[in-house]
N, CA, C and O of each residue as an XYZ file, in Angstrom:
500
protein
N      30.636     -8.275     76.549
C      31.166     -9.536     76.071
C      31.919    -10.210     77.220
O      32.765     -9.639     77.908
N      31.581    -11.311     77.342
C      32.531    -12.266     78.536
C      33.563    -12.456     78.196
O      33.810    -12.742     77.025
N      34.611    -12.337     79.261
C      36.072    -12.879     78.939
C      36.703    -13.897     78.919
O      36.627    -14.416     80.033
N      37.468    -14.645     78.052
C      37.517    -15.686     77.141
C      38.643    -16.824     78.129
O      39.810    -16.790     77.738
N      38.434    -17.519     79.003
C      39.400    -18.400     79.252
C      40.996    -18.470     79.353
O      41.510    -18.786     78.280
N      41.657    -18.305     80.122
C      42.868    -18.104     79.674
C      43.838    -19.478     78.898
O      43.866    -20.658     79.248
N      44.466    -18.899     77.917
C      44.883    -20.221     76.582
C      46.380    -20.934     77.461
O      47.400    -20.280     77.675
N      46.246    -21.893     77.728
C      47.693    -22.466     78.100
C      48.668    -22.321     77.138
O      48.353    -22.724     76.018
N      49.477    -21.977     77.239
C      50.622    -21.938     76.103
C      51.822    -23.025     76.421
O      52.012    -23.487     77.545
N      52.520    -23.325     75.378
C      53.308    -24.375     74.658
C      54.651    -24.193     75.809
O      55.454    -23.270     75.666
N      54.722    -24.809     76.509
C      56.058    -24.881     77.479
C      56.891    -25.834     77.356
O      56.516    -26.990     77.161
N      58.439    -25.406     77.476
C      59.391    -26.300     77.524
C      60.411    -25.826     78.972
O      60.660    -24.712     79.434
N      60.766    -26.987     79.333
C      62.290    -26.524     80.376
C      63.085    -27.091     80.692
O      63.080    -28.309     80.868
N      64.375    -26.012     80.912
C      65.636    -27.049     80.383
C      66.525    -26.671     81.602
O      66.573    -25.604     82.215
N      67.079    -27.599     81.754
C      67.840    -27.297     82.986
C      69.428    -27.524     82.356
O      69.577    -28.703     82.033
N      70.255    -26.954     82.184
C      71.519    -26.958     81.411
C      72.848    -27.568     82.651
O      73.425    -26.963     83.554
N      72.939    -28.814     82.233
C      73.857    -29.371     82.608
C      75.319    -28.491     83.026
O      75.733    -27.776     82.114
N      75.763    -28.486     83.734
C      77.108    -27.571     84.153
C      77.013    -25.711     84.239
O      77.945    -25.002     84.616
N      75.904    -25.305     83.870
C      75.403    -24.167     83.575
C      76.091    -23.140     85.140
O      75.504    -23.419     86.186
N      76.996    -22.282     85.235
C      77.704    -22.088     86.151
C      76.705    -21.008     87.009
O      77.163    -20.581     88.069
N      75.477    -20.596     86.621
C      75.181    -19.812     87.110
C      73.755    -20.428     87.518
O      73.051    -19.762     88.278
N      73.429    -21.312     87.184
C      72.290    -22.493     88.256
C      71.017    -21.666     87.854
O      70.257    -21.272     88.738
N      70.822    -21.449     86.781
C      69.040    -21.297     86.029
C      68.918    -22.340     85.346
O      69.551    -23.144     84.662
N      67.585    -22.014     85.854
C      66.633    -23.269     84.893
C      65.998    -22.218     83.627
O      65.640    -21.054     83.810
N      65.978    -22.750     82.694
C      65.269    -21.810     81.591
C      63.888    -22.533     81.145
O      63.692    -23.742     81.027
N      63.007    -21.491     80.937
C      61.224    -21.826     80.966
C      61.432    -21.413     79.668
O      62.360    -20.611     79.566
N      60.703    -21.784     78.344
C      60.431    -21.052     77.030
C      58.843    -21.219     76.372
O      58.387    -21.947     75.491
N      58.329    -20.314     77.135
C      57.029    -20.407     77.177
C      56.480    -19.439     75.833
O      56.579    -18.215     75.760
N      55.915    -20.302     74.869
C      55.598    -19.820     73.283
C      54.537    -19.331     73.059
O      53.711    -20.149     72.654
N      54.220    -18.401     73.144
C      53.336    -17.139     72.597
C      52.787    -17.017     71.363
O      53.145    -15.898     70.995
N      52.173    -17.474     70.563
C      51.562    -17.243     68.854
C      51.219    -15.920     68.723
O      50.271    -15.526     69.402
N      51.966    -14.897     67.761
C      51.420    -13.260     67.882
C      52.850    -12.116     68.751
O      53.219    -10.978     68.462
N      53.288    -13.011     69.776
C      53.664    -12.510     70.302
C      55.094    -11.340     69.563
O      55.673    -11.674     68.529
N      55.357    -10.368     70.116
C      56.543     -9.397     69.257
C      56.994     -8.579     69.652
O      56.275     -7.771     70.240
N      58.328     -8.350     69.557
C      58.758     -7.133     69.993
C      59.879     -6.723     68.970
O      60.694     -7.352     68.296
N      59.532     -5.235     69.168
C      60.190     -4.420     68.050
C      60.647     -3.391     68.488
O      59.810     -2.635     68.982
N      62.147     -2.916     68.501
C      62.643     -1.290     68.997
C      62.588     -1.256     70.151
O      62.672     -0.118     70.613
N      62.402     -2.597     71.335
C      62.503     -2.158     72.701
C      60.540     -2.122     73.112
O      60.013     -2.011     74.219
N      60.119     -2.212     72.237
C      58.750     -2.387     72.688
C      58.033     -3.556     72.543
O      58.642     -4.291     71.765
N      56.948     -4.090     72.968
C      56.069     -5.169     73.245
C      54.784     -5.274     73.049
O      54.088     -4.715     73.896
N      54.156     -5.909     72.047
C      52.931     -5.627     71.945
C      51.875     -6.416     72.691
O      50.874     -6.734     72.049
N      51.970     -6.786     74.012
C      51.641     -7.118     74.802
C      51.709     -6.698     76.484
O      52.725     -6.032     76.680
N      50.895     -6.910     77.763
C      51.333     -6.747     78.816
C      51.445     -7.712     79.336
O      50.563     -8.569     79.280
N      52.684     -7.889     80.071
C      52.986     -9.498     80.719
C      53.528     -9.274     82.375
O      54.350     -8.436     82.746
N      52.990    -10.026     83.013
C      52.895     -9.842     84.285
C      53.827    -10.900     84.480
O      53.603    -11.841     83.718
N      54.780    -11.063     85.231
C      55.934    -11.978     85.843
C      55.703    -12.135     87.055
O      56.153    -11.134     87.611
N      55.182    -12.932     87.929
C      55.032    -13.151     89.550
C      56.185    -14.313     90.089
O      56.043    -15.448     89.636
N      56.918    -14.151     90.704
C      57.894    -15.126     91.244
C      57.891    -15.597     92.979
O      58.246    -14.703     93.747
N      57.573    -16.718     93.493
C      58.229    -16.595     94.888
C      58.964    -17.879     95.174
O      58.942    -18.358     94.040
N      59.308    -18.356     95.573
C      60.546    -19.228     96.123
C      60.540    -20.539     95.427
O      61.497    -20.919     94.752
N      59.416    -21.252     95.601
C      58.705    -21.999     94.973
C      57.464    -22.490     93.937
O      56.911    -23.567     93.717
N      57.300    -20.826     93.314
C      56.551    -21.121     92.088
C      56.888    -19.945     91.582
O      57.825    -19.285     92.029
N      55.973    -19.493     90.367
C      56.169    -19.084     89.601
C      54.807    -19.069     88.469
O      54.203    -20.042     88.018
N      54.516    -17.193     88.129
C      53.124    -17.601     87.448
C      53.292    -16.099     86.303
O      53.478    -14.936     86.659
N      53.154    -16.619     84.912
C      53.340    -15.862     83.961
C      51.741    -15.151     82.611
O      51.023    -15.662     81.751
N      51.857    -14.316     82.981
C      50.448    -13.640     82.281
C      50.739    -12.781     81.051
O      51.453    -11.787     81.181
N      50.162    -13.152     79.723
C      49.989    -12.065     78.375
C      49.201    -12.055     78.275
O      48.498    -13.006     78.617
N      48.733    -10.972     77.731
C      47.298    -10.129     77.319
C      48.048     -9.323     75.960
O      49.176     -8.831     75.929
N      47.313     -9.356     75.180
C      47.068     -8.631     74.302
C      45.930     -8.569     72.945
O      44.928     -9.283     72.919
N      46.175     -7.892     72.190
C      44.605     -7.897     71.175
C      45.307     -8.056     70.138
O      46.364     -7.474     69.894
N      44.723     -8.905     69.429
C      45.011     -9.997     68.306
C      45.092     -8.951     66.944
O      46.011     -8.899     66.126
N      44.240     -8.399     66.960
C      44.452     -6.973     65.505
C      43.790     -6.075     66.179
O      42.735     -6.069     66.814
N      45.043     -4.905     65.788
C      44.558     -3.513     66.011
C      42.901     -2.993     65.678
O      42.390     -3.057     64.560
N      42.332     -2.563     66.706
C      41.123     -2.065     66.320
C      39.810     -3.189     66.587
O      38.628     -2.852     66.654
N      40.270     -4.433     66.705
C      39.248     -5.538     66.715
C      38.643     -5.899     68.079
O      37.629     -6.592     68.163
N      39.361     -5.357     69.252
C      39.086     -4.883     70.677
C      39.121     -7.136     70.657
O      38.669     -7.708     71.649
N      39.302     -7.409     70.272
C      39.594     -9.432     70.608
C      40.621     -9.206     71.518
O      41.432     -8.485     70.937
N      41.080     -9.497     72.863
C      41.906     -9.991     73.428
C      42.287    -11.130     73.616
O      41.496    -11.880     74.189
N      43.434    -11.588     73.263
C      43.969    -12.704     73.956
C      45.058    -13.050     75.230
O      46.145    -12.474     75.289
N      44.728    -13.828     76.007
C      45.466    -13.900     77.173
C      45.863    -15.153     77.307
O      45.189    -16.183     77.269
N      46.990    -15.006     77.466
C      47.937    -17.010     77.877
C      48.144    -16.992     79.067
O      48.761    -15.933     79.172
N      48.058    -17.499     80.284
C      48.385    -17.957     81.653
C      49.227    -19.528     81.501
O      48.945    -20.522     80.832
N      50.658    -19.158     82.683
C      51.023    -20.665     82.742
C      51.531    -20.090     83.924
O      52.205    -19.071     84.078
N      50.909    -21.263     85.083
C      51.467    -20.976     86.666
C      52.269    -22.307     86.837
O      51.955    -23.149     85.996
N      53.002    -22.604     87.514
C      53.760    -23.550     88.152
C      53.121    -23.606     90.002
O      53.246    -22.711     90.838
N      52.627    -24.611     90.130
C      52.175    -24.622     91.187
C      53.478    -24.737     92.691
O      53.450    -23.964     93.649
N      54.465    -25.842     92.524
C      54.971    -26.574     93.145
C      57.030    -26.355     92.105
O      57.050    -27.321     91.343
N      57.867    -25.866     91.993
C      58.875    -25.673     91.852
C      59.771    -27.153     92.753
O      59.515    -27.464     93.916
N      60.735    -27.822     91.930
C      61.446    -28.759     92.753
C      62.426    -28.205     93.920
O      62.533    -28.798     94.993
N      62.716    -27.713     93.793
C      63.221    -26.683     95.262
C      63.540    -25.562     94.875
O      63.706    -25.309     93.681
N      63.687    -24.657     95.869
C      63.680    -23.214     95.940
C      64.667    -22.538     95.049
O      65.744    -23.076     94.792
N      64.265    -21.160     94.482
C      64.958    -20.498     93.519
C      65.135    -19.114     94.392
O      64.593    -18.961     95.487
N      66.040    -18.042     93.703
C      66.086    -16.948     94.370
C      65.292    -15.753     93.213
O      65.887    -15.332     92.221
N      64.165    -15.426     93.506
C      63.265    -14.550     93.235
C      63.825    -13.441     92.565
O      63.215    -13.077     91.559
N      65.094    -12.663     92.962
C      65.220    -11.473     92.774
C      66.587    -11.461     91.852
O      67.239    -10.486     91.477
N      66.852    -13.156     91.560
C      67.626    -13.327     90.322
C      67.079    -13.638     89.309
O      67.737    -13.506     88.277
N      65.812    -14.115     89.219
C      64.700    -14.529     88.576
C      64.629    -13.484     87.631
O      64.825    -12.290     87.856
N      64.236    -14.197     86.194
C      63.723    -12.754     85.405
C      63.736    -13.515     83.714
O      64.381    -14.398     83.148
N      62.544    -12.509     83.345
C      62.171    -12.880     82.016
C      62.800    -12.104     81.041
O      63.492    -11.241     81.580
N      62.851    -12.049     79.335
C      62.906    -11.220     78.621
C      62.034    -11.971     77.341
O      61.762    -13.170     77.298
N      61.581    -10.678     76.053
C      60.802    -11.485     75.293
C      61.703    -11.627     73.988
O      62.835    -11.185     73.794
N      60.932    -12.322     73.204
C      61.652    -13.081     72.089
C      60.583    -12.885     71.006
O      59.472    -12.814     71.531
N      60.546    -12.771     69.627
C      59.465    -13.303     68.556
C      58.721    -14.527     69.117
O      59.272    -15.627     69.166
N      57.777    -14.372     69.432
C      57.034    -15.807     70.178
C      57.138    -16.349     71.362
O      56.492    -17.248     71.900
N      57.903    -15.794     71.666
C      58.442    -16.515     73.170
C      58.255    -15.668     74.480
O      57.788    -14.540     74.322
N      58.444    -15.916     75.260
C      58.735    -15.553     76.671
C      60.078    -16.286     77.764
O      59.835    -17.045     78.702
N      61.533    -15.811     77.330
C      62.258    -16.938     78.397
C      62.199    -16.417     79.434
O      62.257    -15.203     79.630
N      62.034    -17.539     80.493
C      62.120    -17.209     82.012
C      63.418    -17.447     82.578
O      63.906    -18.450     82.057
N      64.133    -16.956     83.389
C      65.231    -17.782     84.158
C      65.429    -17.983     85.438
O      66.093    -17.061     85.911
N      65.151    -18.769     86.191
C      65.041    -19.088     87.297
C      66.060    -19.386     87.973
O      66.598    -20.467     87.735
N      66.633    -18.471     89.053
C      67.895    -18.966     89.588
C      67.755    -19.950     90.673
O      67.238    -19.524     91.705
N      68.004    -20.799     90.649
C      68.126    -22.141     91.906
C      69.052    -21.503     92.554
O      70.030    -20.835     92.218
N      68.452    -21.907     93.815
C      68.808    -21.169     95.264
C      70.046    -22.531     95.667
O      70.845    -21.948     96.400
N      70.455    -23.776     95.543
C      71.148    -24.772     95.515
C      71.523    -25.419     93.969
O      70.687    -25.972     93.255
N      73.208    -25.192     93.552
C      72.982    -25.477     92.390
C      73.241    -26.972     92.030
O      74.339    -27.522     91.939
N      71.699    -27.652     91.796
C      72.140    -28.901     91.739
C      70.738    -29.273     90.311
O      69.774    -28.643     89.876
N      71.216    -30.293     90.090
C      70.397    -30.690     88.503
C      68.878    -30.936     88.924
O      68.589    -31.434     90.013
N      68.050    -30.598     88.096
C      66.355    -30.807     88.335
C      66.519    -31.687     86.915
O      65.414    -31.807     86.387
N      67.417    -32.232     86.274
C      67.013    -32.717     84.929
C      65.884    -34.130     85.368
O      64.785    -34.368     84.867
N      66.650    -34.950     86.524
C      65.620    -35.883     86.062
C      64.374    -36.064     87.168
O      63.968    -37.198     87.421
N      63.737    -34.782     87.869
C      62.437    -34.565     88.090
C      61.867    -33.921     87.338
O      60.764    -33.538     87.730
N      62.259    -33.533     86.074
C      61.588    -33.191     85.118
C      61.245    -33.851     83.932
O      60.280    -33.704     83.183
N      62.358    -34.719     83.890
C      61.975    -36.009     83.139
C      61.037    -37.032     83.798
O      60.163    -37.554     83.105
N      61.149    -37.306     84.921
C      60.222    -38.378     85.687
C      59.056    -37.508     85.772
O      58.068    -38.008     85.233
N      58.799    -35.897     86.492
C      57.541    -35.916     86.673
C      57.005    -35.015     85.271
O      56.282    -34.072     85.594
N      57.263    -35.166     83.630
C      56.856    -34.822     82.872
C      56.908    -33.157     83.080
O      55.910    -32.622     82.598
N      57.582    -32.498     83.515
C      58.118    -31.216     83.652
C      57.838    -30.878     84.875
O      58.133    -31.737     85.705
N      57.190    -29.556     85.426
C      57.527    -28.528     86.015
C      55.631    -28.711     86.897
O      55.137    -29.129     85.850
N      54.953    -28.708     87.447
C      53.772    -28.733     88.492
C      52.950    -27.482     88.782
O      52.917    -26.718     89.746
N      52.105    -27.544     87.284
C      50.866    -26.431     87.204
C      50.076    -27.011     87.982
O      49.664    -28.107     88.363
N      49.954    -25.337     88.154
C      48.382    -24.882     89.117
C      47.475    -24.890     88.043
O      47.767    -24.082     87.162
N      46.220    -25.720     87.804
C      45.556    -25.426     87.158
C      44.521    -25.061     87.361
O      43.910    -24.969     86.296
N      43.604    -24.621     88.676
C      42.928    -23.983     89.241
C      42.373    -22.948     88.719
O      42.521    -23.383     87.577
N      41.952    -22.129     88.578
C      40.981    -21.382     87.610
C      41.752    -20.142     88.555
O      42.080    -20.379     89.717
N      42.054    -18.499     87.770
C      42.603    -17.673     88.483
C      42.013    -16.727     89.158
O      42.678    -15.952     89.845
């Protein structure tokens, strides 16, 4: 069986005004997605470098039905540089938050308002 396209998923990002510790937060929405007791019923790959940022789930839709589904959302182009190794996700019922530490703490609110968010790669992976 061929493998199925990867599904863009539902993104939002917020850059929090006065926020003392200079993340940007990604809340990238997952349908299915869950975690229970410290576990995940999914594998999610987190890739970070200075200026982008590229997030991968996989998982199978019902036990036993061998269907996978996979969501990809890359950021091609980041408005300026973040620090990688402050960077970091955790999951949610549906969600995926990202937090991105800006390497200069100064507001991205309104290049994200002007350029309609954040600058996917949409390139095939």
């Amino acid at each position: 069986m061929a493998e199925a396209d990867p599904i863009l998923p539902f993104v939002d990002a917020y850059d929090h005004k006065g926020d003392p510790d200079h993340y940007l937060e990604v809340l990238v929405t997952i349908e299915n997605l869950k975690k229970c007791c410290g576990k995940v019923n999914a594998c999610i790959d987190f890739q970070v470098t200075e200026r982008s940022f590229s997030l991968s789930v996989e998982f199978s839709t019902l036990k036993g039905s061998g269907e996978v589904r996979k969501y990809l959302y890359k950021v091609k182009r980041l408005p300026a540089n973040i620090v990688p190794d402050k960077s970091s996700y955790k999951v949610k019922k549906g969600q995926v938050v990202i937090k991105l530490r800006k390497a200069v703490p100064e507001s991205w609110i309104g290049y994200l308002d002007r350029g309609g968010g954040l600058e996917q790669d949409t390139e095939a992976p």
